[in-house]
N, C-alpha and C positions, 0 to 999 in steps of 0.2 A: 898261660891260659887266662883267659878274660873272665871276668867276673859276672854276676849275675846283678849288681846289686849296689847303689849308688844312693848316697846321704845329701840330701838339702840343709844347710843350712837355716835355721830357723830366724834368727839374725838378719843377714845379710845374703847377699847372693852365690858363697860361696857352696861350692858341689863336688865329692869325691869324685875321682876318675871309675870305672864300673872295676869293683873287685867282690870277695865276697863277701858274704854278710858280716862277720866280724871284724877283716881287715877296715870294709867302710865305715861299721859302725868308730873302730878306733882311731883311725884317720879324724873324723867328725869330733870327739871327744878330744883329740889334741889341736883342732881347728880353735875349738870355743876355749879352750886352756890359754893358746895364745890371742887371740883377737876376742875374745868377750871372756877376761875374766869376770869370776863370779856368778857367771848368769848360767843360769841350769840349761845342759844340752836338751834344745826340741829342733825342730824343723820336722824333714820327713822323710822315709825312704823310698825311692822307687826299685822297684825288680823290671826288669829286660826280661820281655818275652823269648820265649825259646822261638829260633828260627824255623826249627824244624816241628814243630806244634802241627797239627790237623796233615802233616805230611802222610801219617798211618794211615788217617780216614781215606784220604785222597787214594792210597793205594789199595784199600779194602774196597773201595767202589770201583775203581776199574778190574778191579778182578771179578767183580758182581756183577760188571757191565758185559766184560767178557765173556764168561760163562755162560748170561741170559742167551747174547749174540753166538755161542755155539749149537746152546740147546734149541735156539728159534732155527738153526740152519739145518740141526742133525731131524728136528722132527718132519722137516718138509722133502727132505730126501725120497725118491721112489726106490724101493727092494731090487 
């Protein structure tokens, strides 16, 4: 399972693979152990949006859309 959650180097160019947030942050912390001793871990983390993000909304409105489009068919109906 893929992570959410990937370390920049503060240093150099180097950047976790996406795991989660502790495994990158420690990743990161044994990066700057070997190639910058001494120097205090910075850089930055990025987070991966969730793919499936605004997917809800999208299906709360078609279901809004739908309904409007039943209730505009059933009121013009004749008895």
């Amino acid at each position: 399972m893929a992570g959410n959650c990937r370390c920049w180097c503060g240093e150099c160019s180097y950047r976790t693979p996406w795991l989660t947030e502790p495994r990158s942050a420690g990743q990161l912390a044994q990066h700057y152990a070997e190639q910058h001793p001494g120097a205090e871990p910075g850089g930055r983390a990025e987070y991966r949006e969730n793919e499936r993000e605004g997917a809800g909304c999208v299906a709360v409105l078609a279901i809004l859309f739908l309904l409007l489009v039943l209730l505009a068919t059933c009121q013009y109906q004749s008895p």
